[in-house]
Structures are given as C-alpha cells and as structure tokens.
C-alpha positions in Angstrom: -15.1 -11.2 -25.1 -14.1 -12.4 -28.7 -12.8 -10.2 -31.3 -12.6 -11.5 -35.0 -9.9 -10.5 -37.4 -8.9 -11.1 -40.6 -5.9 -9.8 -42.8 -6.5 -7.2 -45.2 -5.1 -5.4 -47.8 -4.6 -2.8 -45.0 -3.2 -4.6 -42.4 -5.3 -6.8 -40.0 -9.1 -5.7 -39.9 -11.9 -6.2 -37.9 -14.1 -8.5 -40.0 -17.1 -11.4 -39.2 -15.9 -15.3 -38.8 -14.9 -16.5 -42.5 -14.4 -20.4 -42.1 -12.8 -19.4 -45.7 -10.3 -17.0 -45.2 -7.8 -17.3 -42.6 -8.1 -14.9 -39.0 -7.6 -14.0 -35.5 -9.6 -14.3 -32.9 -8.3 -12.6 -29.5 -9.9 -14.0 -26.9 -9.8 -11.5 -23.1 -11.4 -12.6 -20.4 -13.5 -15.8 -21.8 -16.8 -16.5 -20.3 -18.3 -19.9 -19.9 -20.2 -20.2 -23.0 -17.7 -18.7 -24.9 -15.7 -21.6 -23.8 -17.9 -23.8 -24.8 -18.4 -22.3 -28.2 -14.6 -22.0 -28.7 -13.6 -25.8 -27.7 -16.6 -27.3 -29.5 -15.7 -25.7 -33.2 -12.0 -25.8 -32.7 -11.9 -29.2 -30.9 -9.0 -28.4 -28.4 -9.2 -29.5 -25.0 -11.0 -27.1 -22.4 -8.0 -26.4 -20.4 -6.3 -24.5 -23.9 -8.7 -21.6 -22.7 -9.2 -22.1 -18.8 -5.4 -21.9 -18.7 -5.0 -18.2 -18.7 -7.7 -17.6 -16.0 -4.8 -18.3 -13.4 -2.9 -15.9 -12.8 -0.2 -18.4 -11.4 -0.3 -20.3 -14.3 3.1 -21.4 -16.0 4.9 -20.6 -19.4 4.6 -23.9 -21.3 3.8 -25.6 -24.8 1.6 -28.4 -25.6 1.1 -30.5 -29.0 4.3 -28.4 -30.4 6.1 -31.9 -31.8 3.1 -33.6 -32.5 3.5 -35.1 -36.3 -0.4 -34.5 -36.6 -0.8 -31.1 -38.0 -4.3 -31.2 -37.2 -3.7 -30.9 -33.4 -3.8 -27.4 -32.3 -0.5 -26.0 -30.4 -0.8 -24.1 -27.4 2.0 -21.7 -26.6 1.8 -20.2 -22.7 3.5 -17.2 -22.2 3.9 -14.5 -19.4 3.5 -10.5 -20.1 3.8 -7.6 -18.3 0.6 -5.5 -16.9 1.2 -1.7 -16.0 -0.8 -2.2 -12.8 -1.3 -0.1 -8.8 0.0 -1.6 -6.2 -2.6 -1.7 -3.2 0.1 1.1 -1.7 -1.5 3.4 -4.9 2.2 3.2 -6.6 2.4 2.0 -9.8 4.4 -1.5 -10.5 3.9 -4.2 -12.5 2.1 -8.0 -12.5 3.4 -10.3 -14.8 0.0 -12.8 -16.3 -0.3 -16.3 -18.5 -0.9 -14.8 -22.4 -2.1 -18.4 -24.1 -1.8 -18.6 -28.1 -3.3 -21.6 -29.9 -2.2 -22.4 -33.7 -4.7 -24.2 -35.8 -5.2 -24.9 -39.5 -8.0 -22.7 -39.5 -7.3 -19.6 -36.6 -5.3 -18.2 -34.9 -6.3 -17.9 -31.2 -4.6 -15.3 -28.8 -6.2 -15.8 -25.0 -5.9 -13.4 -21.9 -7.3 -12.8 -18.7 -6.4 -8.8 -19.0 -6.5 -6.2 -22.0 -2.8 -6.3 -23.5 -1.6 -3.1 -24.4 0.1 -4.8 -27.6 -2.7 -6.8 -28.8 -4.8 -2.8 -28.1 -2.3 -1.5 -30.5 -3.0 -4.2 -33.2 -6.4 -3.1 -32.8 -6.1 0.6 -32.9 -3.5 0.6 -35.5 -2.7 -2.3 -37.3 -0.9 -0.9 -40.4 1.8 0.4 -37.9 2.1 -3.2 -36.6 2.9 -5.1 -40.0 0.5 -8.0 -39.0 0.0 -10.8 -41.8 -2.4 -13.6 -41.3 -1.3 -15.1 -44.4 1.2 -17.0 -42.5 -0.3 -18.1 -39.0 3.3 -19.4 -37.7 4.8 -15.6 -38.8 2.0 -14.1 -37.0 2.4 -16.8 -33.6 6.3 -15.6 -33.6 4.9 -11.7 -34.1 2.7 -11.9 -31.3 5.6 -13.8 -29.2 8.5 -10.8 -30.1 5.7 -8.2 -28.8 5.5 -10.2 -25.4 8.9 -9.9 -24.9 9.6 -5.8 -26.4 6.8 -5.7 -23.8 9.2 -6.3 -21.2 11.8 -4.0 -22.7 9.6 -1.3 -23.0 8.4 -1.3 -19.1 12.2 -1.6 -18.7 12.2 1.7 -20.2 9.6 3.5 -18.2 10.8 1.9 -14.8 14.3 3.7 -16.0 12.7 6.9 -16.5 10.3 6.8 -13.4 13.6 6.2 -11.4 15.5 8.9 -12.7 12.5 11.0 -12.3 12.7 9.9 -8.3 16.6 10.9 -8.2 16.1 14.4 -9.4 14.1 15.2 -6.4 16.3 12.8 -4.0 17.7 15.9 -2.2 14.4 17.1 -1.1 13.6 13.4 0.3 12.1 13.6 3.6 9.0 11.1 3.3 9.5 7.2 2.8 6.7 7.6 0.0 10.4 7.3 -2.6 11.3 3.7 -0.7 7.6 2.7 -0.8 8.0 3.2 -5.0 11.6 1.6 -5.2 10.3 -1.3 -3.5 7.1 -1.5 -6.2 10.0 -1.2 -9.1 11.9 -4.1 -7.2 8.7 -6.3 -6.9 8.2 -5.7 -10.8 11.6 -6.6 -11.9 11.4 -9.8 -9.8 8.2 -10.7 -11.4 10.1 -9.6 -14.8 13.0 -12.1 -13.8 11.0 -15.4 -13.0 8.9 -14.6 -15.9 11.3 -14.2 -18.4 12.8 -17.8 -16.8 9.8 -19.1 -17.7 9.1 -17.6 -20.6 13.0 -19.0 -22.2 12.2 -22.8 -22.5 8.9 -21.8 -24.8 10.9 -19.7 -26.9 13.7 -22.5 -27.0 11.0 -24.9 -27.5 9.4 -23.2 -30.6 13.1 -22.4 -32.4 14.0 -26.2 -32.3 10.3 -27.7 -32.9 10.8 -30.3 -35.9 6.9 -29.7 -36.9 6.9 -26.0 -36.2 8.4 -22.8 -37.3 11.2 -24.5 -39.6 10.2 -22.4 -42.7 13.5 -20.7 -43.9 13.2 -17.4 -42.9 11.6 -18.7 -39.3 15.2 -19.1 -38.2 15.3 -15.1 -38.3 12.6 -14.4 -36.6 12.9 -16.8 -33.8 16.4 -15.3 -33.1 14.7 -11.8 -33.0 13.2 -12.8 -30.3 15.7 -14.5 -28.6 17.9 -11.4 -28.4 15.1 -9.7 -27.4 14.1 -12.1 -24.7 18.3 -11.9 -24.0 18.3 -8.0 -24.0 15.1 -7.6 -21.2 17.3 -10.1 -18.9 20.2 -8.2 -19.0 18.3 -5.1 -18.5 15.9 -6.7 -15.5 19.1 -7.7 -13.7 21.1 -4.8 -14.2 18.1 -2.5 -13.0 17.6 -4.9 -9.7 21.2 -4.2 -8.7 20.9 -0.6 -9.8 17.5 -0.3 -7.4 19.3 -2.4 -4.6 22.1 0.4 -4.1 19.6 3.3 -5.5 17.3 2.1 -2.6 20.4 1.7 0.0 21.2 5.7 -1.2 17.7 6.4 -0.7 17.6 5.2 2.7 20.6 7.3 3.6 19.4 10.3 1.7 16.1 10.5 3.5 18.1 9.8 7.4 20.3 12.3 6.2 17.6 14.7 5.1 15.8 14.6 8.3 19.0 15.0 10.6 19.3 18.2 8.5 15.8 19.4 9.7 16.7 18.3 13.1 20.1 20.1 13.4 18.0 23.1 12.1 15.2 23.1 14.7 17.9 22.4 17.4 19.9 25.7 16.5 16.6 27.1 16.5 15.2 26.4 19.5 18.6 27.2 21.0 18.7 30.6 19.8 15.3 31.1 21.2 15.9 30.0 24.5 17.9 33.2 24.5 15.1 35.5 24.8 13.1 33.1 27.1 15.7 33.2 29.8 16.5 36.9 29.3 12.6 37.7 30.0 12.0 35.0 32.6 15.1 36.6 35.3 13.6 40.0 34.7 10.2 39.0 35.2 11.2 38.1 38.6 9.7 40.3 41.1 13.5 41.1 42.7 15.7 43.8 42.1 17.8 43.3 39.6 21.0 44.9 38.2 20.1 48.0 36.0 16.1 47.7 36.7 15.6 50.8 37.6 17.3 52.5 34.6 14.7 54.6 32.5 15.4 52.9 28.9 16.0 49.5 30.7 13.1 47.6 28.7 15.3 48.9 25.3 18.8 48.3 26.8 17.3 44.6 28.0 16.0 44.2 24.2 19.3 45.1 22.6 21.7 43.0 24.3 19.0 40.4 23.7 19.5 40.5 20.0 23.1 41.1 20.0 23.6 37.6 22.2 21.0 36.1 19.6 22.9 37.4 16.6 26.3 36.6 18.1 24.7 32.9 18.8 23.6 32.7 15.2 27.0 34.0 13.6 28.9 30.8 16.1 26.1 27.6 14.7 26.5 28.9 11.2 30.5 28.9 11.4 30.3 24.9 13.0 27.7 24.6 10.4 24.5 24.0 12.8 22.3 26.5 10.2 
C-alpha cells in the first residue's frame, strides 16, 4: 500500500504525486509491483524495500557518507509492535522500519501499520511534521521510533502495577504467564535498542548528512531519548525478574492458604462422620437408650466442632 503526502500549510496532507513539490510516501506492506514501480522511478536498489519484509532484519545505514547527493540513504531501524502472544497475553515484537532519503521523496517502509506514522495520518497538525526539510523530517520520524519505545515502557509499567494490585488474590499462573510476555518484550526492547544505537551514532557524525546547524539538536533529542528507553528497559527487566520471583512465592503461598483451609475443614468434619458412624453401629452403646439421645448425640457434636474450630483459629489453621 502507498500513501502520498505532501506538506501543507496545515501540517502534512494527503495529496497526489507532485514530482514538483516535495512529499512523503509511506510505504506498509509493499507488494511486488509496487516494488517495481518504487525502484524503477527512484532508482535505489531492490533490496532498499525487500529489507523490511524480514522480520529478522538488522538496524543499519547504507549510502549515509556517500559524497554523491544523488544516491538515496537508507536508514534501518527497529520499532516496537503492541502485539498477542500465541498464549492470548499481550507483549510486544520489535520489526525493521526502513527510511530512504532522496532529493525528491521521502520514503518511510514497513512490514506492519505503525501506530506513529497512524498518528501522522490521523492528525498531523499535532505532530509538527515539515516536508520542507527532508533531513528534519528523517530525524522526526527517527525520535518517534524511539518515544515509541518509551511509551510501551509506560504501559508495560502500568499493566504491571495493575497485576500487583490483585497479587494477593493470586491463585492461577495466568500473572507468571503475563510477566513472562512483559520479559520477552523488554528483551526484544534491549537488543533492539543495541541495534538501533550505531544508526543513530551513524547519522549524528555523517559528514554528508544531517550537519545543518540546528541538526546537532535534534540528533541529541534523540539520543537521550534512545538513552532514556535503555535505562528504563533495564531497570524494568530487573524490576520483572524479582516482581516475577514475588509472584512465584505469592501464588505458592496463596494456594498453601487454601490448603491449610480445606485441611481444618475437613478436620472439623470428620467430627460428625465419626460421631454418626460409632452410633450407627448396630451395638449397644453408652446412653442409647436415652429418650432425647439423637439431641444429646447432636449437641455434644457441635460443642466438640465448635471447640475444634475455636483451637485451629488460635494456631492460625482458619
């Protein structure tokens, strides 16, 4: 699917290809002809698009120190994907987001909708997008990527303090199965944001590339943004490591809980069971042939099951 965009006096805009004005095009999910069309006009080499279609693919640039303006510059980053994890618990995937800088276009290429490049699209006033500057709008789209990884940061912080709230009435392993989908993300969030550093090192020193005054700013924007979703990503994994390690405990200690209880009870029912099972002998037994002994039997039954209750709740059995 190709979307085309140019920059208006209201932000970005969705608008028809201009070879005269500059634009966007965001590229999701490229078919074969629309490869085809896209290398042909642009004249950048096949694998600029293909790149993105695997998953596994690497962070890396290509043509970024080239003297030749005319050579497009590709720009391979990774982004985070709210996804389900076949388990039906939410965590996320990390996938290759390619950008290609031209004189002409910008190109943006996925293999997934991006929920930041959906926001452009929805609102792009709010986003303070300029296409006057292609370089200004490459570092934009590259800041994004990585507030993307802040901002899942954010909800895996909330989802887990969500999950402690109800800790004490843990009984299921369903709260390890979504700890362990939280830990897969922030692994995927760690090697992705390894990759991701050399790029954005990369693009700040470039000699041909970004070295426009106030580029400086921006690239450093993202670099403590990039610095900020580390530290987070690795302070949450040791935070989940312990919080799973409690969890564990919790839930053992949880079901013991339930155990003790349904001991105690059993115990105090036994009470009754013996009781009636001596005098349903067919014997004689010792006050049988009393006229209320059915009540008498009864009452000393309770008192012996209250009696029994009163002693487990003191040693804490109930």
């Amino acid at each position: 699917m190709l979307q085309y965009f140019s920059s208006g006096p209201h932000g970005l805009l969705t608008a028809a290809k201009n070879p005269h004005q500059p634009y966007w095009i965001n590229v999701e999910r490229p078919s074969i002809n629309e490869i085809n069309q896209l290398t042909q006009q642009f004249n950048f080499p096949r694998d600029y698009l293909t790149a993105v279609l695997d998953d596994a693919e690497v962070s890396r640039t290509e043509q970024l120190d080239q003297p030749t303006a005319q050579q497009p510059v590709l720009i391979v980053m990774q982004y985070p994907k709210l996804t389900t994890s076949d388990l039906g618990y939410l965590e996320y995937q990390v996938y290759p987001f390619a950008l290609i800088l031209t004189d002409q276009v910008v190109l943006t290429i996925s293999n997934y909708p991006t929920s930041f490049i959906q926001d452009f699209v929805m609102d792009p006033a709010s986003s303070k997008l300029s296409l006057d500057s292609h370089e200004d709008f490459v570092l934009a789209i590259m800041w994004y990527i990585e507030h993307a990884y802040v901002s899942a940061l954010e909800l895996i912080n909330r989802r887990t303090n969500l999950l402690e709230r109800h800790l004490n009435q843990a009984t299921h392993n369903e709260e390890l199965f979504r700890i362990m989908a939280y830990q897969k993300s922030l692994i995927r969030f760690d090697a992705a944001l390894t990759q991701n550093a050399p790029v954005l090192t990369a693009v700040e020193s470039s000699a041909t590339h970004f070295n426009a005054p106030h580029h400086a700013a921006l690239t450093t924007d993202i670099l403590v943004e990039t610095k900020q979703a580390v530290d987070m990503t690795r302070t949450n994994n040791q935070i989940l490591q312990q919080y799973s390690q409690m969890v564990s405990a919790v839930i053992s200690n949880n079901l013991n809980d339930v155990m003790k209880f349904l001991t105690s009870l059993t115990m105090i029912l036994t009470i009754p069971t013996i009781i009636g099972g001596i005098y349903g002998m067919n014997v004689k037994l010792p006050g049988a042939s009393v006229v209320h002994a059915f009540t008498w039997i009864m009452l000393a039954t309770i008192i012996l099951c209250i009696i029994s209750i009163e002693y487990l709740r003191n040693h804490d059995y109930f």
